[in-house]
PDB file of N, CA, C and O in Angstrom:
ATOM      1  N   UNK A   1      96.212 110.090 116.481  1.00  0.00           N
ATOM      2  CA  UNK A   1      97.099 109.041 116.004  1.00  0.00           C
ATOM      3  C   UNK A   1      97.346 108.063 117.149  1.00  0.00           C
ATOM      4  O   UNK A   1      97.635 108.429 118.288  1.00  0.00           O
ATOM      5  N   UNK A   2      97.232 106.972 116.820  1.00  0.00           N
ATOM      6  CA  UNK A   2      97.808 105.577 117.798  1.00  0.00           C
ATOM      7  C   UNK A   2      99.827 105.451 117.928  1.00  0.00           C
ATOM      8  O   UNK A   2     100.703 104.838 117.317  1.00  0.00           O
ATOM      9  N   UNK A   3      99.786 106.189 118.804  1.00  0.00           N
ATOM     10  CA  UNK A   3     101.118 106.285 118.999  1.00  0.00           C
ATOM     11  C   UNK A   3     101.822 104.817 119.411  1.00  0.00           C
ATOM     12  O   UNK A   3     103.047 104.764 119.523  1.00  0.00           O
ATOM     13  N   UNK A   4     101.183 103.902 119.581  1.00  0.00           N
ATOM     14  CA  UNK A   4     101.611 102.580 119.690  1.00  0.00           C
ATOM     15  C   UNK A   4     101.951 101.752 118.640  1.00  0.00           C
ATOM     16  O   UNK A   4     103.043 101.217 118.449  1.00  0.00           O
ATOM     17  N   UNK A   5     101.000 101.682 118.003  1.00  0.00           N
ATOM     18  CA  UNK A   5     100.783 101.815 116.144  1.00  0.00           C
ATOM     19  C   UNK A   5     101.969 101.994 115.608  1.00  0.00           C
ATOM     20  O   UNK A   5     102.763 101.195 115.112  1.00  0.00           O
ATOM     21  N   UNK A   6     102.005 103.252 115.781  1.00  0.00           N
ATOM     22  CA  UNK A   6     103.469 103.948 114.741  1.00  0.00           C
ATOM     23  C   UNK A   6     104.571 103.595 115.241  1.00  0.00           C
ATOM     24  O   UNK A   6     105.500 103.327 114.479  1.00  0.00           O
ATOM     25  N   UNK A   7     104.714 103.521 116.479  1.00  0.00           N
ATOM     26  CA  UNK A   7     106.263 102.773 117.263  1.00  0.00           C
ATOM     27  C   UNK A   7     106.235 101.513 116.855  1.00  0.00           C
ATOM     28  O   UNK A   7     107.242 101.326 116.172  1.00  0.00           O
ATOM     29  N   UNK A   8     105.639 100.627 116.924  1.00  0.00           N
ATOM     30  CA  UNK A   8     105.498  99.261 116.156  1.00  0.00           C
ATOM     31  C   UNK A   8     105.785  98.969 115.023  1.00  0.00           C
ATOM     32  O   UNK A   8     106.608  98.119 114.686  1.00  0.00           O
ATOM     33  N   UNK A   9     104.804  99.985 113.984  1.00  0.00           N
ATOM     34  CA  UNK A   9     105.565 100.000 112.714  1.00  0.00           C
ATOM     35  C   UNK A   9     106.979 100.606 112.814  1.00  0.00           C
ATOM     36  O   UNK A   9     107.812  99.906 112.238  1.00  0.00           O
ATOM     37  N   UNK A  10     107.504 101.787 113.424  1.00  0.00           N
ATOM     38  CA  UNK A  10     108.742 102.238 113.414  1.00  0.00           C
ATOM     39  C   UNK A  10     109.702 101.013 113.595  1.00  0.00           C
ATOM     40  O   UNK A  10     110.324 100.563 112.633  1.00  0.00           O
ATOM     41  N   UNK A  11     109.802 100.498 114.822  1.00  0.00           N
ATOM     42  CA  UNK A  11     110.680  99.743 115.400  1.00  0.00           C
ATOM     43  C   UNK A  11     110.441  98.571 114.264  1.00  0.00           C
ATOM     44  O   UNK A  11     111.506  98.026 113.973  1.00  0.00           O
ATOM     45  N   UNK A  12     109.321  98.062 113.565  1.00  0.00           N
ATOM     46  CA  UNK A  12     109.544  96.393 113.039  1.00  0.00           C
ATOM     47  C   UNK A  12     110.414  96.875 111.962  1.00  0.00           C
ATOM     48  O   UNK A  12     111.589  96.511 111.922  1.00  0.00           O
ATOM     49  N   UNK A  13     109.783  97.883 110.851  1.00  0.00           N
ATOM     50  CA  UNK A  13     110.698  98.599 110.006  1.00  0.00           C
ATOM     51  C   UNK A  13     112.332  98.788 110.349  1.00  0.00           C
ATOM     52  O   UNK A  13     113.214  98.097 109.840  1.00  0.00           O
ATOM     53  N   UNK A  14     112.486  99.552 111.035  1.00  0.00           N
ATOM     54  CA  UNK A  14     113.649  99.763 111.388  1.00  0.00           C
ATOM     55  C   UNK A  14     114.657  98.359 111.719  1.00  0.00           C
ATOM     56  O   UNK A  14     115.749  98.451 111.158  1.00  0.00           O
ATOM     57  N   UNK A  15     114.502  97.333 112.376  1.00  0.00           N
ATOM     58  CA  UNK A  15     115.118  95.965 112.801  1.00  0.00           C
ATOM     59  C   UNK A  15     115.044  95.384 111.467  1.00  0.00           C
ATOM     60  O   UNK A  15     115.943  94.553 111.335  1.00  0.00           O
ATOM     61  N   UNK A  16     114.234  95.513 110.306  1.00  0.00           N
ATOM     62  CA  UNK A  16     114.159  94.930 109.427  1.00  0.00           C
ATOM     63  C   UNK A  16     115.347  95.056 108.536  1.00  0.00           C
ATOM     64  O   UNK A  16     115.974  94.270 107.827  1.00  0.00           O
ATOM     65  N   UNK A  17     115.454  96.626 108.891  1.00  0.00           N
ATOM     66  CA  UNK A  17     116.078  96.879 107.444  1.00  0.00           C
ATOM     67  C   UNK A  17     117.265  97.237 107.943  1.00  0.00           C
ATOM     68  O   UNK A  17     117.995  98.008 107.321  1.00  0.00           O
ATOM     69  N   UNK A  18     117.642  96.659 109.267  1.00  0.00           N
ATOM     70  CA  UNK A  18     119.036  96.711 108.946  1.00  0.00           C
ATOM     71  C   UNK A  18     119.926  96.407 108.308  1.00  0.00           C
ATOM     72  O   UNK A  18     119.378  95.946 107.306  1.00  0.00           O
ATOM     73  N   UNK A  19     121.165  96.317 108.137  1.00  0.00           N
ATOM     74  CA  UNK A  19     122.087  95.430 107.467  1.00  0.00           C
ATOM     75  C   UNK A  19     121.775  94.639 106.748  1.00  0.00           C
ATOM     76  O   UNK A  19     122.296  93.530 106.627  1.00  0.00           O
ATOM     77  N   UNK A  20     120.599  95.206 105.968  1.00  0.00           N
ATOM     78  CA  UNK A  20     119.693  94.758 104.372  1.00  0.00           C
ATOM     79  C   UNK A  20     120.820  95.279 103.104  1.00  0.00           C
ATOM     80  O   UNK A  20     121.776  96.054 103.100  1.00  0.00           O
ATOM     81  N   UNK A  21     120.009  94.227 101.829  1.00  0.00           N
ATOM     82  CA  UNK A  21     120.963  94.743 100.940  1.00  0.00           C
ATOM     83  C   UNK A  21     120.260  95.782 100.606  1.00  0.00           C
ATOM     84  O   UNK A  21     120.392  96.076  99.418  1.00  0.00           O
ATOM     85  N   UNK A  22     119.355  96.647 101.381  1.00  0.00           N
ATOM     86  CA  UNK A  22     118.914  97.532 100.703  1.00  0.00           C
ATOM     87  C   UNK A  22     119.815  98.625 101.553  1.00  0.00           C
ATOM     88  O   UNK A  22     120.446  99.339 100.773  1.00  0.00           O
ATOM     89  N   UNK A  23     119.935  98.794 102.277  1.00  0.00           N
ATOM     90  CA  UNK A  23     121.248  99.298 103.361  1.00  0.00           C
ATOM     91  C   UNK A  23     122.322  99.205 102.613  1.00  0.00           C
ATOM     92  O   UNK A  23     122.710 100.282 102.160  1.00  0.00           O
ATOM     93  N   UNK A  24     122.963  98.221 102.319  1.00  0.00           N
ATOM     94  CA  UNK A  24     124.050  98.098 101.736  1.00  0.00           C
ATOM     95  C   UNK A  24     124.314  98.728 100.179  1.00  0.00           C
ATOM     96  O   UNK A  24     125.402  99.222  99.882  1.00  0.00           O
ATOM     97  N   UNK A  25     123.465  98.669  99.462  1.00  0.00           N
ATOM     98  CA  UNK A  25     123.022  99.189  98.019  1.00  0.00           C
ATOM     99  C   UNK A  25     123.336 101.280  98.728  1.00  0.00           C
ATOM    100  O   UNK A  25     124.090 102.151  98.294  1.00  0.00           O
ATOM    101  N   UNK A  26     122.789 101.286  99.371  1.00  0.00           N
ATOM    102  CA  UNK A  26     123.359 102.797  99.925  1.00  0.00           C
ATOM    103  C   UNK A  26     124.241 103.182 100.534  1.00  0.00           C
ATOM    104  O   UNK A  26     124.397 104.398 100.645  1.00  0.00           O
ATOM    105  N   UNK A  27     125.004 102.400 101.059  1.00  0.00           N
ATOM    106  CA  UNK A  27     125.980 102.463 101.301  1.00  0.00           C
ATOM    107  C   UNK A  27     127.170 102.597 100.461  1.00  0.00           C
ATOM    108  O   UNK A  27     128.158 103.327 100.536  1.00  0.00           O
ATOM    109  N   UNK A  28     126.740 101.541  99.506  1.00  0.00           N
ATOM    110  CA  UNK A  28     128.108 101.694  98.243  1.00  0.00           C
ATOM    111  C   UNK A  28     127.893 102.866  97.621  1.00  0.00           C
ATOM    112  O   UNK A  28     128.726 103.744  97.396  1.00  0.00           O
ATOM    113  N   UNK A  29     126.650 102.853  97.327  1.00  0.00           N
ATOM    114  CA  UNK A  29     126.153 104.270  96.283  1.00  0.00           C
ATOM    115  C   UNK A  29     127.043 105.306  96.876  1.00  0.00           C
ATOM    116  O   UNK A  29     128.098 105.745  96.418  1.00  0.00           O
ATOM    117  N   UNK A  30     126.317 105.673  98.175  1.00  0.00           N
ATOM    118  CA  UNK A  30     127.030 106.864  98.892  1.00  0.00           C
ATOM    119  C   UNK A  30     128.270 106.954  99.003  1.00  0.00           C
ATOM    120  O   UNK A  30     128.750 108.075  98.836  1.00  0.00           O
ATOM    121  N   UNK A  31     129.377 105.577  99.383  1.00  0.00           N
ATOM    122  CA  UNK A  31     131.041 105.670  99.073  1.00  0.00           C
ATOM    123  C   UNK A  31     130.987 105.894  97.569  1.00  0.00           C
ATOM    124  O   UNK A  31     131.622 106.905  97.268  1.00  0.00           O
ATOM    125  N   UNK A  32     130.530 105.385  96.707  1.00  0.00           N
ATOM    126  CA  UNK A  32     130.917 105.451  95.340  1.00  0.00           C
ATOM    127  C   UNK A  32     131.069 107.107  94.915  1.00  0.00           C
ATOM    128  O   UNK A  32     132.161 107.637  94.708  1.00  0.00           O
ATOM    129  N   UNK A  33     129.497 107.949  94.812  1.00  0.00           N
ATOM    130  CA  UNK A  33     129.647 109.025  94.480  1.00  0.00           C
ATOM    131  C   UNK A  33     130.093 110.554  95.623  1.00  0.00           C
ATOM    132  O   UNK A  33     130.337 111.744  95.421  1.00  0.00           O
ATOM    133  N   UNK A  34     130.009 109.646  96.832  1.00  0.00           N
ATOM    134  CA  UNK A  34     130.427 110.911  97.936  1.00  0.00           C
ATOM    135  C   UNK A  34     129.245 112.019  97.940  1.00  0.00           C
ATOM    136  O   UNK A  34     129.364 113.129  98.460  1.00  0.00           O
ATOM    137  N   UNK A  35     128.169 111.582  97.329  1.00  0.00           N
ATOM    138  CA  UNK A  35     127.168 112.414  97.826  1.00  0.00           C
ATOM    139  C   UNK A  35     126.327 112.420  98.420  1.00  0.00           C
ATOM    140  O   UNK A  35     125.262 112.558  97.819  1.00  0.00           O
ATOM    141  N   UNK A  36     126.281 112.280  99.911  1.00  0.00           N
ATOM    142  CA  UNK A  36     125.199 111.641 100.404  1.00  0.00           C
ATOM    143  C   UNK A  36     124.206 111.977 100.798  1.00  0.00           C
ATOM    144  O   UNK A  36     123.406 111.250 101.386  1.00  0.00           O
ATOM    145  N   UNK A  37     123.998 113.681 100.438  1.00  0.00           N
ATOM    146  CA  UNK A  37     122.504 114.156 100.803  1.00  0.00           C
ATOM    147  C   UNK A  37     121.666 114.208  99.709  1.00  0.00           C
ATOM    148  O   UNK A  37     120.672 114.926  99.820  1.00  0.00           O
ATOM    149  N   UNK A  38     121.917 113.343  98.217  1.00  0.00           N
ATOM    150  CA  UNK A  38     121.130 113.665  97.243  1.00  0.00           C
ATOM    151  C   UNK A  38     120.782 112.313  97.486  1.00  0.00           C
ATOM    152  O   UNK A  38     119.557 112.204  97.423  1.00  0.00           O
ATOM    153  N   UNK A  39     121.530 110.876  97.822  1.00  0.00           N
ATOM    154  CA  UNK A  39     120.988 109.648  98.123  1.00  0.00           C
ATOM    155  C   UNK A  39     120.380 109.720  98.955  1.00  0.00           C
ATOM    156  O   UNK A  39     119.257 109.513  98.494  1.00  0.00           O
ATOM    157  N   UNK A  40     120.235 109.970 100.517  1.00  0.00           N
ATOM    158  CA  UNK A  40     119.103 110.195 101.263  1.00  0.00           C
ATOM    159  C   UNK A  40     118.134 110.992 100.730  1.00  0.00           C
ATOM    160  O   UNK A  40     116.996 110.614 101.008  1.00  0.00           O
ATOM    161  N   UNK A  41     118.208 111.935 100.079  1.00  0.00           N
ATOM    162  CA  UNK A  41     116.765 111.847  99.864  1.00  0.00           C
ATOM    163  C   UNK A  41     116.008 111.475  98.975  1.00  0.00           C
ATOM    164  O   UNK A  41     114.842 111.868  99.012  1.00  0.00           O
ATOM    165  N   UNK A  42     116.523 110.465  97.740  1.00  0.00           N
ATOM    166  CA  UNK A  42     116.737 109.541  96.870  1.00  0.00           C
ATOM    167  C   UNK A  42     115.965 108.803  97.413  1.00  0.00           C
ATOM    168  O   UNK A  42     114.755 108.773  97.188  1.00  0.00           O
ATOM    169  N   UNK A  43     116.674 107.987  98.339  1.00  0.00           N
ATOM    170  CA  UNK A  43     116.243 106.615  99.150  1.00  0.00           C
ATOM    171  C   UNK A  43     115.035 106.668  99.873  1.00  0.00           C
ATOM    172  O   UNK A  43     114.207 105.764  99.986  1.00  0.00           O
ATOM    173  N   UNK A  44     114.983 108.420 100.617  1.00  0.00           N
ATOM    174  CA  UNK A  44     114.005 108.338 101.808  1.00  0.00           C
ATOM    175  C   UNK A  44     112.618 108.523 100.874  1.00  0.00           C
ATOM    176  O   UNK A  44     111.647 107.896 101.297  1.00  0.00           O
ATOM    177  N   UNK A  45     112.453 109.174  99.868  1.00  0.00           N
ATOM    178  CA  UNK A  45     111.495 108.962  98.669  1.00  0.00           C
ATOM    179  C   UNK A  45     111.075 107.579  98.072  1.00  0.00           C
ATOM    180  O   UNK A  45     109.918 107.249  97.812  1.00  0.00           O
ATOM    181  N   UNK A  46     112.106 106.889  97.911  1.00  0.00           N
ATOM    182  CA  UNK A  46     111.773 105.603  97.615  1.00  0.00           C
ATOM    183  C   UNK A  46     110.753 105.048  98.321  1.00  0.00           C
ATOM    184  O   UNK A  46     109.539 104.961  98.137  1.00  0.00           O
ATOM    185  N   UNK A  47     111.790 104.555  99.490  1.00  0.00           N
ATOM    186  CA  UNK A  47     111.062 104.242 101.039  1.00  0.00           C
ATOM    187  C   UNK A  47     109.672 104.762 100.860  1.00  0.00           C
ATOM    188  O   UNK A  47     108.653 104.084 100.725  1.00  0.00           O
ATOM    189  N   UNK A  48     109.752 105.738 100.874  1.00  0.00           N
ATOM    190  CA  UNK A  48     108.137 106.346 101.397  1.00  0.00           C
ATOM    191  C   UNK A  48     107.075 106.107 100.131  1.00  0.00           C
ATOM    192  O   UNK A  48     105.908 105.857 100.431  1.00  0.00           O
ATOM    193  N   UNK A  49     107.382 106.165  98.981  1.00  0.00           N
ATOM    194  CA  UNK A  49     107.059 105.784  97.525  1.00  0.00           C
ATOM    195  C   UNK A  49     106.255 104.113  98.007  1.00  0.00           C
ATOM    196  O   UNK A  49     105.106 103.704  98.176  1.00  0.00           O
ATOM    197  N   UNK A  50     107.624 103.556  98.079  1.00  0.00           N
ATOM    198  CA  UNK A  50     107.219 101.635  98.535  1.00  0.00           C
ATOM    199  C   UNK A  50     106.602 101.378  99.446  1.00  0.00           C
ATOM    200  O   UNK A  50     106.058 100.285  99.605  1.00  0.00           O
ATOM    201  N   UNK A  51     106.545 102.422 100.324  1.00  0.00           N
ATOM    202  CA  UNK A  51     105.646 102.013 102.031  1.00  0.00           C
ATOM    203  C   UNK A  51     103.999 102.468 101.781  1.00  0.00           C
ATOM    204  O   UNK A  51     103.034 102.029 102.407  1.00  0.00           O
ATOM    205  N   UNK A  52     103.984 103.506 100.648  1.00  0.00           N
ATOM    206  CA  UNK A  52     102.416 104.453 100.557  1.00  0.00           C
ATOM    207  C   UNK A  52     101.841 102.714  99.492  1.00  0.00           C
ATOM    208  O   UNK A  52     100.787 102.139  99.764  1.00  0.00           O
ATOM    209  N   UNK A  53     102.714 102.266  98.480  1.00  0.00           N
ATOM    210  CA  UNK A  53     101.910 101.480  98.184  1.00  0.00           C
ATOM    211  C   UNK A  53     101.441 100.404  98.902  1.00  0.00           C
ATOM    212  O   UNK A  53     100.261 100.058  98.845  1.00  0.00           O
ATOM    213  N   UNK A  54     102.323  99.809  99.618  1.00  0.00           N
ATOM    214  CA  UNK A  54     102.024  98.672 100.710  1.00  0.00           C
ATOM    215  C   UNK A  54     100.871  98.829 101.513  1.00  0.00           C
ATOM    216  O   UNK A  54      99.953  98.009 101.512  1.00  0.00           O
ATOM    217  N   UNK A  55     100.896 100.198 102.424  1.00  0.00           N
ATOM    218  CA  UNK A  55      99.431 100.907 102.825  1.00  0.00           C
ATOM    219  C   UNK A  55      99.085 100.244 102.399  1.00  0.00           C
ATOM    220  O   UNK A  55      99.284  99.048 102.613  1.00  0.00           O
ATOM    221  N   UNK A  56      98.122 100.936 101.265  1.00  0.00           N
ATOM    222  CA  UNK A  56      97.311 100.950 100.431  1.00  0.00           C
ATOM    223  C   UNK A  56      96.747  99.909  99.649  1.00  0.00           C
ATOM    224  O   UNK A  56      95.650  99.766  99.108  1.00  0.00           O
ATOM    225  N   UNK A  57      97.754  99.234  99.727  1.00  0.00           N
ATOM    226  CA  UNK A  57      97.608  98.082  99.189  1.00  0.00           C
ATOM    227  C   UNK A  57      97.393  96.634 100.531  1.00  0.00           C
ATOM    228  O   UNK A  57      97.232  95.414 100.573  1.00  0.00           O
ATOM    229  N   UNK A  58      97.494  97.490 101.189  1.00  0.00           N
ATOM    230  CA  UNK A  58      97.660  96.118 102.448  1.00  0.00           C
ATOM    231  C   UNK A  58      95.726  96.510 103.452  1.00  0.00           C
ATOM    232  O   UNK A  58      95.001  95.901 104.238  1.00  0.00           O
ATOM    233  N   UNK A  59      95.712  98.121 102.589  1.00  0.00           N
ATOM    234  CA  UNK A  59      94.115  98.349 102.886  1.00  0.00           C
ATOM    235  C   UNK A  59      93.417  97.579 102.283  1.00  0.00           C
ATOM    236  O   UNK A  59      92.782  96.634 102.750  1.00  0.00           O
ATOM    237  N   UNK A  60      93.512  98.063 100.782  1.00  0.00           N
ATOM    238  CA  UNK A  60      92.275  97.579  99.787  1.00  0.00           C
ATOM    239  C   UNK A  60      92.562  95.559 100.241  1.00  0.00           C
ATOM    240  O   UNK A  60      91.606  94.808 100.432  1.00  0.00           O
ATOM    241  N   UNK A  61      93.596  95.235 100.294  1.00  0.00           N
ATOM    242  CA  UNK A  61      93.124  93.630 100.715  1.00  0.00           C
ATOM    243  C   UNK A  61      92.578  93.740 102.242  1.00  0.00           C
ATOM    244  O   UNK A  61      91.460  93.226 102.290  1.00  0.00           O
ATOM    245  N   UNK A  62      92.822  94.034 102.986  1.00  0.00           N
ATOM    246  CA  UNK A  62      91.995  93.842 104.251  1.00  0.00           C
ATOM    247  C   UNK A  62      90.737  93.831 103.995  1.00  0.00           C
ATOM    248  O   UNK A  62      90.038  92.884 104.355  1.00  0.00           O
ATOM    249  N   UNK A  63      90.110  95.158 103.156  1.00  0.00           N
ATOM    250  CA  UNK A  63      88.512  95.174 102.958  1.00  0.00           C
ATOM    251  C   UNK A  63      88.316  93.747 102.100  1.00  0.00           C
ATOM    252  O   UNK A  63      87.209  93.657 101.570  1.00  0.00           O
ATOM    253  N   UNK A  64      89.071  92.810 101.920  1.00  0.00           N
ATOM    254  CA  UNK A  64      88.181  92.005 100.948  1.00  0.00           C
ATOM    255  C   UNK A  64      88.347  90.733 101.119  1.00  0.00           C
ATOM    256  O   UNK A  64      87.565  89.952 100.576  1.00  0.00           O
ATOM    257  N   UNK A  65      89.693  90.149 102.128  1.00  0.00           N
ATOM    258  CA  UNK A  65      90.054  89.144 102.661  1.00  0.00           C
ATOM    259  C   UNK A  65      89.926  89.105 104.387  1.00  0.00           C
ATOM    260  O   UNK A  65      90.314  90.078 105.034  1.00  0.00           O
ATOM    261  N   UNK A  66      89.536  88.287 104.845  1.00  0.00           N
ATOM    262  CA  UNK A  66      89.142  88.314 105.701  1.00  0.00           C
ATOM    263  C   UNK A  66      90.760  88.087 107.019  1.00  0.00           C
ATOM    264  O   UNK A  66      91.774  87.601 106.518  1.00  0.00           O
ATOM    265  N   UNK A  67      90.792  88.377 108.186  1.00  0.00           N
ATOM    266  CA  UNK A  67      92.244  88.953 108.557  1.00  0.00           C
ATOM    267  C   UNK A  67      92.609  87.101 108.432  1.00  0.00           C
ATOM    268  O   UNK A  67      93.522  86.641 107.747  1.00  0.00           O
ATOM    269  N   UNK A  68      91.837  86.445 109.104  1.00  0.00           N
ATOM    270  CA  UNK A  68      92.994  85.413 109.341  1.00  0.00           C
ATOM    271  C   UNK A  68      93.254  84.085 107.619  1.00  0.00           C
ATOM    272  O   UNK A  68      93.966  83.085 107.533  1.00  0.00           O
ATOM    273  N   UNK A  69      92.632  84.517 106.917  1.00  0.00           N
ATOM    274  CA  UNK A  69      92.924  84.022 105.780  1.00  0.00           C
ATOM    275  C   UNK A  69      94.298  84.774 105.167  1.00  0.00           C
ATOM    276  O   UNK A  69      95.285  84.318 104.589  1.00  0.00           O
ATOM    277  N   UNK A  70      93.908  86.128 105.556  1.00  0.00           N
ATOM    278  CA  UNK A  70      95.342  87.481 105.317  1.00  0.00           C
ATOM    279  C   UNK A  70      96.614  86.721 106.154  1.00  0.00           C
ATOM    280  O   UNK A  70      97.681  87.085 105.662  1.00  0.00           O
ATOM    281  N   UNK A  71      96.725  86.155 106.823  1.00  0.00           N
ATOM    282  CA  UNK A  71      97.765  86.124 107.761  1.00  0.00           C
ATOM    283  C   UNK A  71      98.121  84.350 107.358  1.00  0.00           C
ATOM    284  O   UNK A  71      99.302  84.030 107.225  1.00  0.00           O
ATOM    285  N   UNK A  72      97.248  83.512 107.224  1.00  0.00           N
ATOM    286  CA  UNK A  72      97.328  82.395 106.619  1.00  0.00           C
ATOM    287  C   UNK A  72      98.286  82.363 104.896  1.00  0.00           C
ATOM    288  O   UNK A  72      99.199  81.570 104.665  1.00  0.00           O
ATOM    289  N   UNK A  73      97.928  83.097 104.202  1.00  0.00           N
ATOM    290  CA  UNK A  73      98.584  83.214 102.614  1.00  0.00           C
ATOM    291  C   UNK A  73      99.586  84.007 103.241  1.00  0.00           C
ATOM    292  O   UNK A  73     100.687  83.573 102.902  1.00  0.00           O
ATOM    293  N   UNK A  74      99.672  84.861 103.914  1.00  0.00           N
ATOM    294  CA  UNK A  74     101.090  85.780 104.481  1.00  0.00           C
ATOM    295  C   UNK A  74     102.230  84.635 104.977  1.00  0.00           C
ATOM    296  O   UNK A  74     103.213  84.343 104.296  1.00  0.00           O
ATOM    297  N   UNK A  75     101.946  84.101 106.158  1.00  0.00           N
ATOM    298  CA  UNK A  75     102.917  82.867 106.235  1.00  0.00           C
ATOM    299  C   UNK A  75     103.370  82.519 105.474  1.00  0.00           C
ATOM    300  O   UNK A  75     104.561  82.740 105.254  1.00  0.00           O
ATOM    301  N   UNK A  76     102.360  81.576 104.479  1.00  0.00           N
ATOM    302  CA  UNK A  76     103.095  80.824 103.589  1.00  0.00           C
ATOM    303  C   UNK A  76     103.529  80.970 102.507  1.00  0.00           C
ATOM    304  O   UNK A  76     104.067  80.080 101.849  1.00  0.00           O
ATOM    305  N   UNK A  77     103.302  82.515 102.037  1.00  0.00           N
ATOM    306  CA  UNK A  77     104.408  83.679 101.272  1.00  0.00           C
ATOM    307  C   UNK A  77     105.690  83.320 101.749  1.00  0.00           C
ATOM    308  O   UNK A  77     106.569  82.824 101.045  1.00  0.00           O
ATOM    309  N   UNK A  78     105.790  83.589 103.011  1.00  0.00           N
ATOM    310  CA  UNK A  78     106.748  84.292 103.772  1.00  0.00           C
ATOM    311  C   UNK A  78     107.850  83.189 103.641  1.00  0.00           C
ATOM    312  O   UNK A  78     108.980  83.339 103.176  1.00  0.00           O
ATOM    313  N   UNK A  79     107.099  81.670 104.314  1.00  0.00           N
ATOM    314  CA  UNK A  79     107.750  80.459 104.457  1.00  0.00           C
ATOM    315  C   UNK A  79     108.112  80.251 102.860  1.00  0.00           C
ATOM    316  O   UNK A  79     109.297  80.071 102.578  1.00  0.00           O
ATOM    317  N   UNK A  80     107.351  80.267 102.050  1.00  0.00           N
ATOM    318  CA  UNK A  80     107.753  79.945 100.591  1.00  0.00           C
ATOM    319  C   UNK A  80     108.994  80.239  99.825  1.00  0.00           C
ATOM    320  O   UNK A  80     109.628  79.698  98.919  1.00  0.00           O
ATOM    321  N   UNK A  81     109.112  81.638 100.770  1.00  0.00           N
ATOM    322  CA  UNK A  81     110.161  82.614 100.048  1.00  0.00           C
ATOM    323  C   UNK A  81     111.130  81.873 100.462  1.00  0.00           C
ATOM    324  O   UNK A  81     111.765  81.101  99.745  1.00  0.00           O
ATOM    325  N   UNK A  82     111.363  82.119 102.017  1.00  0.00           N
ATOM    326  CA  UNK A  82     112.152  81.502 102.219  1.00  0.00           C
ATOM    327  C   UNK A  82     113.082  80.427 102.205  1.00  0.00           C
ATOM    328  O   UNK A  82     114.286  80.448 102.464  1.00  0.00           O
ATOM    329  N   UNK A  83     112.206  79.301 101.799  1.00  0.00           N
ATOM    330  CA  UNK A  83     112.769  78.008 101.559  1.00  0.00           C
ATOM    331  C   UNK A  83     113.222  78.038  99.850  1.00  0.00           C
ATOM    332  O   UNK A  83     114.022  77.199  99.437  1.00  0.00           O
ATOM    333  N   UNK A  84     112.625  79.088  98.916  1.00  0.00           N
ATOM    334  CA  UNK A  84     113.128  79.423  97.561  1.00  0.00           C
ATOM    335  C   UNK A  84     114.583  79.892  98.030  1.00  0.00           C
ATOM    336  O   UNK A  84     115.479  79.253  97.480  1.00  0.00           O
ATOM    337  N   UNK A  85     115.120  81.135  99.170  1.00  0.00           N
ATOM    338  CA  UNK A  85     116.107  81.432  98.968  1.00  0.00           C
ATOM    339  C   UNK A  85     117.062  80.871  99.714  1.00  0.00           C
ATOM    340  O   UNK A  85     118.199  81.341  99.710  1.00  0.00           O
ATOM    341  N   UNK A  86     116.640  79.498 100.654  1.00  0.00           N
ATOM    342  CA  UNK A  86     117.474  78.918 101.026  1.00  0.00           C
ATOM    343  C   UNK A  86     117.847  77.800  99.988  1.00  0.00           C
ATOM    344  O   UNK A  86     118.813  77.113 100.317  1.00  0.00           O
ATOM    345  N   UNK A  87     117.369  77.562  99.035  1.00  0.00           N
ATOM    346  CA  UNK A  87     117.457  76.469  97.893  1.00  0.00           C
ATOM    347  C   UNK A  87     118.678  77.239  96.714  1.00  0.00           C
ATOM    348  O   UNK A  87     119.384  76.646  95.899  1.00  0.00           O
ATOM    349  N   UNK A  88     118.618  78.403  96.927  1.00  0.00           N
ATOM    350  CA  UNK A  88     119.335  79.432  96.059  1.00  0.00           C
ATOM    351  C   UNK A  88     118.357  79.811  94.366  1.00  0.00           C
ATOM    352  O   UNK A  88     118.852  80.122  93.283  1.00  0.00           O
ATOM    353  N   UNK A  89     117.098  79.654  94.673  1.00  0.00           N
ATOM    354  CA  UNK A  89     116.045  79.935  93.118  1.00  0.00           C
ATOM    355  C   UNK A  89     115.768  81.188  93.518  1.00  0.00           C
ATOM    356  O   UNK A  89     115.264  81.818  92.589  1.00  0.00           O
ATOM    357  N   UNK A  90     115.863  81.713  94.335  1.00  0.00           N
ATOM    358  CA  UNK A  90     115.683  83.791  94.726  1.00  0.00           C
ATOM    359  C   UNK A  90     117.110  84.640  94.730  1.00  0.00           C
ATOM    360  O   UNK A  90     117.107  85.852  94.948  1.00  0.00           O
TER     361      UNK A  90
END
């Protein structure tokens, strides 16, 4: 294993999702019902559920798009979104 790799993904993941509403969505959950070892592992399933497709899905496009066309439509995803949810349409 590329232990550089996985710290990279660890750490971008992790900064990402901080003080996300996806953070926050567990947070209430967990004050709401006071149970918080059936939501962690709720969530950490999810997580891992949403991350195996991304893989996988971030494989099968690599084999077929070439990287910097990948990173070209990625931007301007990215920028797109953004300026949708600074407009308030997201």
């Amino acid at each position: 294993m590329d232990w550089r790799i996985f710290f990279t993904a660890f750490t971008t993941i992790l900064v990402a999702e901080l003080a996300d509403k996806t953070e926050m969505a567990i947070l209430s959950l967990t004050a709401k019902t006071k149970s918080p070892w059936p939501i962690f592992c709720g969530a950490m399933l999810a997580f891992a559920v949403a991350t195996l497709l991304a893989v996988l899905l971030g494989d099968a496009v690599a084999k077929c798009v070439p990287i910097h066309i990948l990173r070209f439509v990625s931007a301007g995803i990215f920028i797109l979104i953004g300026v949708l949810t600074l407009l308030g349409k997201l």
